[in-house]
Backbone as CSV, one residue per row, in Angstrom:
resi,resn,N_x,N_y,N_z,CA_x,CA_y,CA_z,C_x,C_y,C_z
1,UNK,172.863,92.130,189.202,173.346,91.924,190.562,174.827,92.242,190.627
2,UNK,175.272,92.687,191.933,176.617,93.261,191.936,176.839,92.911,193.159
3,UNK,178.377,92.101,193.184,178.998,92.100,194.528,180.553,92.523,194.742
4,UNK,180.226,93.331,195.576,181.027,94.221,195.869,181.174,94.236,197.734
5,UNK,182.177,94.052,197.922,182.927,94.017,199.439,182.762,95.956,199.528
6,UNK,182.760,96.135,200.992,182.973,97.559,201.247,184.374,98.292,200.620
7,UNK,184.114,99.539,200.330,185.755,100.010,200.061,185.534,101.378,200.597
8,UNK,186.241,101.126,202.261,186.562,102.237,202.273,187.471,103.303,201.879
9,UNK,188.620,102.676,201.146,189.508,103.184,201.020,190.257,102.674,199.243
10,UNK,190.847,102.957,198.763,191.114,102.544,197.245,191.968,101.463,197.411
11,UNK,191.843,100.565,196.926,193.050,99.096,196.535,194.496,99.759,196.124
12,UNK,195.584,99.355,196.844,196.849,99.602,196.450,197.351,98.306,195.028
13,UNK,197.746,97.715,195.738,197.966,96.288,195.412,197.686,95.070,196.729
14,UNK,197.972,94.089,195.910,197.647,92.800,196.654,198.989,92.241,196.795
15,UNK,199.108,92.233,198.100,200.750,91.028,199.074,199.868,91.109,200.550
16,UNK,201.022,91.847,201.310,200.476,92.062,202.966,199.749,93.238,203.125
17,UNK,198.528,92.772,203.988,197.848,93.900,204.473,198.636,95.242,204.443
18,UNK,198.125,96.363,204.232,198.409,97.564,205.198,197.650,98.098,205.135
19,UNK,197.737,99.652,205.697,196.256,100.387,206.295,195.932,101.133,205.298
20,UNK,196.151,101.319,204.004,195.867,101.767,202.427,195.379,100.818,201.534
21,UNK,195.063,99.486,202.171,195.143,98.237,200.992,193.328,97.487,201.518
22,UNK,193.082,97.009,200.666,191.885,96.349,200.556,192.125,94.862,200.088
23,UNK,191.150,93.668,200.802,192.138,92.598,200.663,190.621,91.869,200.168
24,UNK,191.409,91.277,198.410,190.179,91.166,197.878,189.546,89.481,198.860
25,UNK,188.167,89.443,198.586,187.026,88.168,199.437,187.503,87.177,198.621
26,UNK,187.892,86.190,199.657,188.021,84.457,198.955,186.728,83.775,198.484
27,UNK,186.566,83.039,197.250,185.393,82.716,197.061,185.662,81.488,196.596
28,UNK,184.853,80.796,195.719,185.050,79.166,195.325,184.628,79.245,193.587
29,UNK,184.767,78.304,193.306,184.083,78.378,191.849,183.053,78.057,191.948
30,UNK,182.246,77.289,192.638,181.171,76.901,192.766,180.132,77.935,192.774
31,UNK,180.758,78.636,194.336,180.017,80.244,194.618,180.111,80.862,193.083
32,UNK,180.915,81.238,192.380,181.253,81.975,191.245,180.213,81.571,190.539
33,UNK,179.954,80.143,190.186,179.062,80.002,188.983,177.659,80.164,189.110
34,UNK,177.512,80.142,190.599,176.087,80.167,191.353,175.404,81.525,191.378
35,UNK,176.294,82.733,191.035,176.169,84.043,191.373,176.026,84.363,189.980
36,UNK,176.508,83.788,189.292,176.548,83.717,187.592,175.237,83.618,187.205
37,UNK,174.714,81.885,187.865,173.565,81.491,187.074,172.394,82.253,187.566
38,UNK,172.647,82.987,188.532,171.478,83.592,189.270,171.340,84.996,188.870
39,UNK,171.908,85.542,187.691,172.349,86.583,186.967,173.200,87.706,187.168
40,UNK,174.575,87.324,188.472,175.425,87.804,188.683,176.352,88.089,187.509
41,UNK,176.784,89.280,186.937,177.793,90.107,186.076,178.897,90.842,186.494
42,UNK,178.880,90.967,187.570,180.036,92.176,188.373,180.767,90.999,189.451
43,UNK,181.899,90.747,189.107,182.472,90.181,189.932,183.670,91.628,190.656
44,UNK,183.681,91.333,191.701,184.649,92.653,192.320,185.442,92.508,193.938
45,UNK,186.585,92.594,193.788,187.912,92.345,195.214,187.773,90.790,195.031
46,UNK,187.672,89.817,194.079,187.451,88.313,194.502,188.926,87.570,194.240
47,UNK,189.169,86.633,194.879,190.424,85.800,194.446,189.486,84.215,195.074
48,UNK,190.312,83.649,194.309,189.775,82.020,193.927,190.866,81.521,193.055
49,UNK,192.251,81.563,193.655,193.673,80.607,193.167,193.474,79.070,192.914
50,UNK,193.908,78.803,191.609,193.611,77.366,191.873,192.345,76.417,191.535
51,UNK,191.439,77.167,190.737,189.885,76.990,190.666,189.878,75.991,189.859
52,UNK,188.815,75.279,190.005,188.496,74.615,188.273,187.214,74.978,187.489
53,UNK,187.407,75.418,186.597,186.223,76.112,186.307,186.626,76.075,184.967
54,UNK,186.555,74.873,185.020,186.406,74.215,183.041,185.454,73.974,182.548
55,UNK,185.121,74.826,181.228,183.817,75.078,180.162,182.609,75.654,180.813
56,UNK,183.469,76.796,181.945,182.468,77.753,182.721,181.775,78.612,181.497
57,UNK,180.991,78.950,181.904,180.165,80.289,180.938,180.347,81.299,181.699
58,UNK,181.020,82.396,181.493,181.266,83.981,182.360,181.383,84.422,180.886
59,UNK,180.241,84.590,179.986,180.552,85.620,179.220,179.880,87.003,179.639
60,UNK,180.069,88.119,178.923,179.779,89.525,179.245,179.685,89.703,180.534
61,UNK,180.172,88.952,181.546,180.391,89.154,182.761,181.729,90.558,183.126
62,UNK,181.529,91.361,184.162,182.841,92.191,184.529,183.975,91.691,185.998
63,UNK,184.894,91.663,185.661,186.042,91.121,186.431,187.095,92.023,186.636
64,UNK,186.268,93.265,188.334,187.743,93.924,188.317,188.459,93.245,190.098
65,UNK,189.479,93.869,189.968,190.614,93.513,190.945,190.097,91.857,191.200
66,UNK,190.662,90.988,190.572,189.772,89.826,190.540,190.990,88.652,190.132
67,UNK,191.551,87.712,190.826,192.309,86.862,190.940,192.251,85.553,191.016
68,UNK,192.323,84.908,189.603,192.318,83.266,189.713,193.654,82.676,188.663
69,UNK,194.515,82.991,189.860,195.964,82.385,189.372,195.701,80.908,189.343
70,UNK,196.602,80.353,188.449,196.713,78.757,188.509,195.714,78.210,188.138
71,UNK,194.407,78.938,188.178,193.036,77.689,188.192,192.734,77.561,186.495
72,UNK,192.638,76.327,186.733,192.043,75.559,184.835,190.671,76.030,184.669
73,UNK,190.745,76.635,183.956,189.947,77.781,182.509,189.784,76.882,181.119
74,UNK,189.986,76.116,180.958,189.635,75.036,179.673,188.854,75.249,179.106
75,UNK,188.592,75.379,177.994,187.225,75.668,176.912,186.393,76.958,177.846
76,UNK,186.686,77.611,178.584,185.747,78.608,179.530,185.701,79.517,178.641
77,UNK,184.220,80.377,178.633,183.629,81.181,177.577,183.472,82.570,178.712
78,UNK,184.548,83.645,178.126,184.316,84.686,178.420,183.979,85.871,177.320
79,UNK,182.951,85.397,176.291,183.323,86.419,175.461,182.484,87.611,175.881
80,UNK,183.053,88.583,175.102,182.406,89.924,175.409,182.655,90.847,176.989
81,UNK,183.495,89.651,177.860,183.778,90.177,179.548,184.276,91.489,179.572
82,UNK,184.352,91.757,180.366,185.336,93.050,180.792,186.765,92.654,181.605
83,UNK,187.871,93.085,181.388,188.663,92.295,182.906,189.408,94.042,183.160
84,UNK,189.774,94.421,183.977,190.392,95.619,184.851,191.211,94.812,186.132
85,UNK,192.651,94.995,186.106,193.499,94.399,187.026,192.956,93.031,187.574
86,UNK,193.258,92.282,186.878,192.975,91.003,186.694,194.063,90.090,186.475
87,UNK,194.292,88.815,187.596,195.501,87.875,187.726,194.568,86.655,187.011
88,UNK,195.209,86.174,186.071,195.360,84.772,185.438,196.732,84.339,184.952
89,UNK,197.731,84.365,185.848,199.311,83.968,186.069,198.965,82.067,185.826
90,UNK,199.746,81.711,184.680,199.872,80.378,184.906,198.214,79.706,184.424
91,UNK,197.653,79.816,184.339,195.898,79.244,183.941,196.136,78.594,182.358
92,UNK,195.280,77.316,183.133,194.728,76.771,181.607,193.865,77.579,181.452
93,UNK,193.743,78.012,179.705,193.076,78.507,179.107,193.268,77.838,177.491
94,UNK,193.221,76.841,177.678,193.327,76.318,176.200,191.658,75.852,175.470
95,UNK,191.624,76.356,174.388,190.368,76.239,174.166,189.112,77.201,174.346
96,UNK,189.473,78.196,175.669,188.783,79.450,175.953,188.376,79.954,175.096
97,UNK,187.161,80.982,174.848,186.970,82.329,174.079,186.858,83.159,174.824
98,UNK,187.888,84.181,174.331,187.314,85.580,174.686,187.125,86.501,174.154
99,UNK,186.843,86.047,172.729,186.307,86.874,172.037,185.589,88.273,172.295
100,UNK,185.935,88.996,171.888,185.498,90.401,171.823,185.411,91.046,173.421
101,UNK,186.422,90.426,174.549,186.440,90.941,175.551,187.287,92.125,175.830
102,UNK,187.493,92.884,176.948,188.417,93.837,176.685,188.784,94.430,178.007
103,UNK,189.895,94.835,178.622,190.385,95.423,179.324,191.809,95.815,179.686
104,UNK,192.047,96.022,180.534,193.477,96.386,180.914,194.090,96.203,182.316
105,UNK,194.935,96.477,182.020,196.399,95.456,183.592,195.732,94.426,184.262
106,UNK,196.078,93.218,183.053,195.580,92.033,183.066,196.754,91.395,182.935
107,UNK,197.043,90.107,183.800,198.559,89.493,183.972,197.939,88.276,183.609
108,UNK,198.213,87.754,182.309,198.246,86.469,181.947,199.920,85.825,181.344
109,UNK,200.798,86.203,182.345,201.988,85.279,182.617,201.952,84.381,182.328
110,UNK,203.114,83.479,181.549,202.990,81.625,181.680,201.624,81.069,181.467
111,UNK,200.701,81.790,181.309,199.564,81.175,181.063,199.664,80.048,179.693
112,UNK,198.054,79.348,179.559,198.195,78.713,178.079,196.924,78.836,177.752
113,UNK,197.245,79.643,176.595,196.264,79.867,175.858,196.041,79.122,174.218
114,UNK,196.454,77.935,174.102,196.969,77.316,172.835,195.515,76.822,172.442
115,UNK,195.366,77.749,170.951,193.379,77.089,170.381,192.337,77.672,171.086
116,UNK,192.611,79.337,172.027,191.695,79.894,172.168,191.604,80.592,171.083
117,UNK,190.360,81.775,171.185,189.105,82.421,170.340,189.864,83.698,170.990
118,UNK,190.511,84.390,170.318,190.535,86.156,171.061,190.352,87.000,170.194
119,UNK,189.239,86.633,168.640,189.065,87.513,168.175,188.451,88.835,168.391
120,UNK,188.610,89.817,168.067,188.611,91.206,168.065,188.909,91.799,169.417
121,UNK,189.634,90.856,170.740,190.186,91.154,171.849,190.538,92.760,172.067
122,UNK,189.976,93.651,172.873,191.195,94.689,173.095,191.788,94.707,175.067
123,UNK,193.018,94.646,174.633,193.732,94.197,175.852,194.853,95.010,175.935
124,UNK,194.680,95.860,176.845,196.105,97.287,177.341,196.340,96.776,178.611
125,UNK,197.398,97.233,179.349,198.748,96.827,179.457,198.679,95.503,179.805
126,UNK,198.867,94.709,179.271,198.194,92.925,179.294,199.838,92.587,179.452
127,UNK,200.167,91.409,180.524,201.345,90.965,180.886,201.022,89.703,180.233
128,UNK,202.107,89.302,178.832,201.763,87.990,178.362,203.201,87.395,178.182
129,UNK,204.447,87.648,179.098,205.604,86.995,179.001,205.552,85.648,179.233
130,UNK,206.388,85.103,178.435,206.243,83.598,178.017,204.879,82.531,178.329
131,UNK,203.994,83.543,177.615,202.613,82.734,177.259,202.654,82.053,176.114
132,UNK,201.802,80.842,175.972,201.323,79.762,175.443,200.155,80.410,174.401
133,UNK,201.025,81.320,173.152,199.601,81.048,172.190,199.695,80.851,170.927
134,UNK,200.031,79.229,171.020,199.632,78.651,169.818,198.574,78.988,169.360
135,UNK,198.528,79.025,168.038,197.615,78.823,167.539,196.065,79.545,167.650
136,UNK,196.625,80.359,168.380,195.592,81.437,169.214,194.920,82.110,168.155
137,UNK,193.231,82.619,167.856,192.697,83.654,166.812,192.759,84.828,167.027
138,UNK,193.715,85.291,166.797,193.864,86.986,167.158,193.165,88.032,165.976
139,UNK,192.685,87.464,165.564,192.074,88.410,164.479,191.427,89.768,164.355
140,UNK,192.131,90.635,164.346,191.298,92.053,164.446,191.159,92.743,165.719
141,UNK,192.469,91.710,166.400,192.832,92.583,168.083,193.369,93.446,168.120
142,UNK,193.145,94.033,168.908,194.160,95.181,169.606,194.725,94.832,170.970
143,UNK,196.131,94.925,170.928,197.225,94.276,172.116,198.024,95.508,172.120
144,UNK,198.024,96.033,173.778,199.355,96.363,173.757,199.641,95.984,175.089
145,UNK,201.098,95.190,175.000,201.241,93.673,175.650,202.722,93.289,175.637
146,UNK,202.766,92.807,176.740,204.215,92.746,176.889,204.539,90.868,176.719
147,UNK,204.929,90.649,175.761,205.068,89.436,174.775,206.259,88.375,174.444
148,UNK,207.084,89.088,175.827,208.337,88.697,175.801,208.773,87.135,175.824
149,UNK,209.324,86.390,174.674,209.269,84.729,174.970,208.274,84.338,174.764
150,UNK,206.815,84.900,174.233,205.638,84.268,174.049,205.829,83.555,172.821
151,UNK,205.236,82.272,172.782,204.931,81.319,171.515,203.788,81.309,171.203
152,UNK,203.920,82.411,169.616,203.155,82.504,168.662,202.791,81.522,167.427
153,UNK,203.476,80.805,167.338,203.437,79.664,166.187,201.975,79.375,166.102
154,UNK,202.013,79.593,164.824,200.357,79.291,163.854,199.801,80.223,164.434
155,UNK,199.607,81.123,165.198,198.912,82.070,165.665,198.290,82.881,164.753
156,UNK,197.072,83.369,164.251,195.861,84.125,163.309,196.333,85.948,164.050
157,UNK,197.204,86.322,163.761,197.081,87.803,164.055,196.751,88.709,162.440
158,UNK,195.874,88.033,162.143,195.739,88.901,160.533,194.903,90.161,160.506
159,UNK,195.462,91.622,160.583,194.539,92.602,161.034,194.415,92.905,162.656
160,UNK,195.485,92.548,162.910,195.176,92.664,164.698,196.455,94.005,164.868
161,UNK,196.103,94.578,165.716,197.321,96.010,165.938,197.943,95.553,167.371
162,UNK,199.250,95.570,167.124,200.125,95.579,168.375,200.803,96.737,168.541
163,UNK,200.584,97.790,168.439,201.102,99.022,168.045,201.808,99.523,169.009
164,UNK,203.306,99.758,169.693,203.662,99.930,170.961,203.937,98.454,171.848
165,UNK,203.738,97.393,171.680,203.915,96.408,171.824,205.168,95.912,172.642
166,UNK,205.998,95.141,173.618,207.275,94.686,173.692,207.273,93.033,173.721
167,UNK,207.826,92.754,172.564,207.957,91.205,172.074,209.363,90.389,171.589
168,UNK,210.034,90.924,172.532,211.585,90.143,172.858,211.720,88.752,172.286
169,UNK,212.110,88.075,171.688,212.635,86.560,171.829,211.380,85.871,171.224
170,UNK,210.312,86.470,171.120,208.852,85.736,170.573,209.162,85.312,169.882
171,UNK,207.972,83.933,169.331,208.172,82.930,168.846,206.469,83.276,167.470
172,UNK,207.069,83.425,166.207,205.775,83.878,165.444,206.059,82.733,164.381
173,UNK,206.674,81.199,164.767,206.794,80.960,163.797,205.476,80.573,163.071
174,UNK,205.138,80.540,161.520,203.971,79.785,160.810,202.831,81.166,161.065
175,UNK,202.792,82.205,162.052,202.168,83.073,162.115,201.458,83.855,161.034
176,UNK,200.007,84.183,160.894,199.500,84.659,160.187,199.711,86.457,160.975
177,UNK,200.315,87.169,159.787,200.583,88.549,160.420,199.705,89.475,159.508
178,UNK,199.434,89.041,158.037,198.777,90.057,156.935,197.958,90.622,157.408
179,UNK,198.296,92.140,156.805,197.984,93.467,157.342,198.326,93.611,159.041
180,UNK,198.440,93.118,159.153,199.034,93.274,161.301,199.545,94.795,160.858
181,UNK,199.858,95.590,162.295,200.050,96.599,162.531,201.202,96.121,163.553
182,UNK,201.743,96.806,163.652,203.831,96.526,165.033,204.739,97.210,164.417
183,UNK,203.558,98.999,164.329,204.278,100.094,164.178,204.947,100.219,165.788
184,UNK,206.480,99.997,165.974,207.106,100.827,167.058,207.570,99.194,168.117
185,UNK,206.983,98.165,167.346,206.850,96.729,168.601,208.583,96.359,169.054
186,UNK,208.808,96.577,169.750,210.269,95.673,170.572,209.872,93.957,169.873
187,UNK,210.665,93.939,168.504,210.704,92.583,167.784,212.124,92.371,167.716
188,UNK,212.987,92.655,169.012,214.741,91.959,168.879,214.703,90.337,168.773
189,UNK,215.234,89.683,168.344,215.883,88.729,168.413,214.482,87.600,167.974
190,UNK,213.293,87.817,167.072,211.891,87.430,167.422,212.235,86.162,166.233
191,UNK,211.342,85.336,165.854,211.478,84.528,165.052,210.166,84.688,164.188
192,UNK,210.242,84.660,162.627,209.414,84.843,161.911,209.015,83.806,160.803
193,UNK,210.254,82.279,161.048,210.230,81.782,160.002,208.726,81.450,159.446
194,UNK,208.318,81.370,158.347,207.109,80.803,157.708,206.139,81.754,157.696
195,UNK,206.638,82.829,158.559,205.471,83.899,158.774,204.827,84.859,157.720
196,UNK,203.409,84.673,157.535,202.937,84.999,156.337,202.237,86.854,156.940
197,UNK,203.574,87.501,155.900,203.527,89.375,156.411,203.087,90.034,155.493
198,UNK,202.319,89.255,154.664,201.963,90.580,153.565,201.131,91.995,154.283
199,UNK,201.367,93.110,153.826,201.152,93.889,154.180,200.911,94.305,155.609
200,UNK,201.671,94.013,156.126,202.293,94.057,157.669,203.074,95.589,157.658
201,UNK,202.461,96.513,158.737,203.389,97.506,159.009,204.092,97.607,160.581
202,UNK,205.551,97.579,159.737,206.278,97.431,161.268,207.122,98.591,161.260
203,UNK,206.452,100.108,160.749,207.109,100.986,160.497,207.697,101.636,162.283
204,UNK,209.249,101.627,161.849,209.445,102.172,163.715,209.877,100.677,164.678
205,UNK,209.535,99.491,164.200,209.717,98.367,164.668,211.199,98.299,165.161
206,UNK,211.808,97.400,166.018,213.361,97.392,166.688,212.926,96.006,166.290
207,UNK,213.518,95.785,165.233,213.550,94.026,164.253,215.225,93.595,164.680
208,UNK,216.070,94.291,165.506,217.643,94.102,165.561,217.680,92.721,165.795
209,UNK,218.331,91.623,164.881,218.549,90.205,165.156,217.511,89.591,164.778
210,UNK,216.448,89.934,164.408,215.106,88.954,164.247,215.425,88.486,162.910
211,UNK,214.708,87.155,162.767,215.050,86.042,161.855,213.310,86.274,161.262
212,UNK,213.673,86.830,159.758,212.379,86.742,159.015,213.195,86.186,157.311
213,UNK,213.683,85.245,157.503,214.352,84.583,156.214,213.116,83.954,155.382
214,UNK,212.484,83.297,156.147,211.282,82.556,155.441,210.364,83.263,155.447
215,UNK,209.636,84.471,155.717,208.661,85.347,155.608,208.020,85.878,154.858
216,UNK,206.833,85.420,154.241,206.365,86.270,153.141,206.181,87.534,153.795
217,UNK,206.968,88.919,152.698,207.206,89.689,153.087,206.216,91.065,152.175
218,UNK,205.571,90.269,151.241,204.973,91.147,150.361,204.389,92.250,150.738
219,UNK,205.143,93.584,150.451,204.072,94.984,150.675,203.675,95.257,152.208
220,UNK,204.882,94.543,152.698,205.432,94.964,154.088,206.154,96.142,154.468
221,UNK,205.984,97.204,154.998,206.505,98.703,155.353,207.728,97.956,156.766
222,UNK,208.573,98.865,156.587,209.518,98.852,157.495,210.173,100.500,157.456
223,UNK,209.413,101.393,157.089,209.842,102.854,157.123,210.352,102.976,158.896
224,UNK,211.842,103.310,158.992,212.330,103.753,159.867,212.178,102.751,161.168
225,UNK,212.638,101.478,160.576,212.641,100.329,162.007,214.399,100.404,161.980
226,UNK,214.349,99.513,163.040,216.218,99.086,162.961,216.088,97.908,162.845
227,UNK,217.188,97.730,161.731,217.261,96.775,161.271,218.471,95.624,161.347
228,UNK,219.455,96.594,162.298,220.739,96.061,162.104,220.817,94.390,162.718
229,UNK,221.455,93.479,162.078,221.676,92.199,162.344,220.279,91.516,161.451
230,UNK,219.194,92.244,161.131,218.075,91.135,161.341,218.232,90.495,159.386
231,UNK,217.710,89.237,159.612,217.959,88.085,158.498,216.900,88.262,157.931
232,UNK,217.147,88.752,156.547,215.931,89.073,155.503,216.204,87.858,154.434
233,UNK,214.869,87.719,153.952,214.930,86.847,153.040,215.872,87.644,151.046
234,UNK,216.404,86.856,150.907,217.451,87.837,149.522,217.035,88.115,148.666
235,UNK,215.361,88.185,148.480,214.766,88.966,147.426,213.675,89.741,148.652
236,UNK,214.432,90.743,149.700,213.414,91.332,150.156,213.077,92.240,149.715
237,UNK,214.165,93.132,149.026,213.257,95.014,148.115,212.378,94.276,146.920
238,UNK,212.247,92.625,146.617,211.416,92.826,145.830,210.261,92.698,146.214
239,UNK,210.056,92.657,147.912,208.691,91.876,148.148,208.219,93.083,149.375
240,UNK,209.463,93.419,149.971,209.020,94.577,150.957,209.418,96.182,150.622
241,UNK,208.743,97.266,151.563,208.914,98.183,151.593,209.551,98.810,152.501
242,UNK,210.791,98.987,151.786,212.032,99.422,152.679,211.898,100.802,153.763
């Protein structure tokens, strides 16, 4: 089943009407889960700000131009979804899976995602400035994601590629990074203490100012990053690859 509003015309963006713009259908969570249980998969033009829709089931469900800013997502199971221009600005999401979901220009702003499931996630141009992900399972994702101020602490990125990445001021402390990929990632000023990097390639990386003093650094590539200002631990040529 598929619901879909008319389109005569292509979606610009979403603010004020104009005569190029399509203005996605208000719905409820209730409606949402009802369309769900009745074997609805295509969600499409919907906004529902504010929802509660804690320990919903929307897995392998698709979510394009589709807006639920603010609304609590708690333990909610999206794995396997699709999302395509998709607002979750600010949302609990603690506890969520979304495991093995995937899409792109997805704005999860300020969100919190602290003790979700995002293993094998792939997520392009994903807005995740100063998001909440503790502790998050990133395992074997692919992000390219704008990460600016996000808190990574304890976060599982072991094998996950951020490749192209921008991650300003991030917070990786206690972070599992081994084997990670953040060939080329904007890592200025980032914090790495405790962060376990074995074989981490951050070849091309902008590390300028980042604090990796405490970092296991073992058989870590840094071919052609900048490095200037950033705090290495004082046995790093014995542990990394310059």
């Amino acid at each position: 089943m598929c619901y879909v509003l008319p389109a005569p015309r292509p979606l610009v963006s979403w603010g004020t009407p104009g005569p190029a713009m399509i203005v996605p259908e208000q719905t409820t969570a209730d409606a949402l889960t009802a369309r769900y249980d009745v074997g609805g998969r295509h969600f499409l033009r919907l906004t529902l700000r504010g929802a509660d829709l804690r320990q919903a089931n929307l897995s392998d469900a698709t979510f394009k131009v589709f807006d639920a800013s603010g609304s609590d997502l708690f333990g909610a199971n999206f794995y396997g979804s699709e999302f395509e221009q998709v607002e979750l600005r600010g949302c609990n999401l603690v506890g969520a899976d979304l495991s093995r979901s995937r899409g792109a220009i997805v704005d999860l702003s300020r969100a919190s995602l602290a003790g979700s499931r995002m293993l094998e996630v792939r997520l392009m141009e994903a807005n995740m400035p100063g998001t909440d992900l503790t502790s998050v399972n990133l395992r074997g994702a692919r992000l390219e994601a704008n990460l600016e101020g996000a808190n990574l602490t304890r976060a599982n990125l072991e094998g996950a590629v951020l490749d192209g990445s921008f991650a300003w001021g991030a917070n990786f402390d206690r972070a599992n990074l081994a084997g990670a990929h953040l060939a080329g990632v904007k890592l200025r000023r980032t914090y790495f203490g405790g962060a376990d990097m074995r074989d981490a390639v951050l070849d091309g990386a902008d590390l300028r100012g980042a604090d990796l003093r405490t970092a296991n650094l073992r058989g870590a590539s840094f071919t052609g990053a900048l490095l200037d200002g950033a705090l290495f631990p004082h046995e790093r040529h014995a542990h990394a690859n310059p």
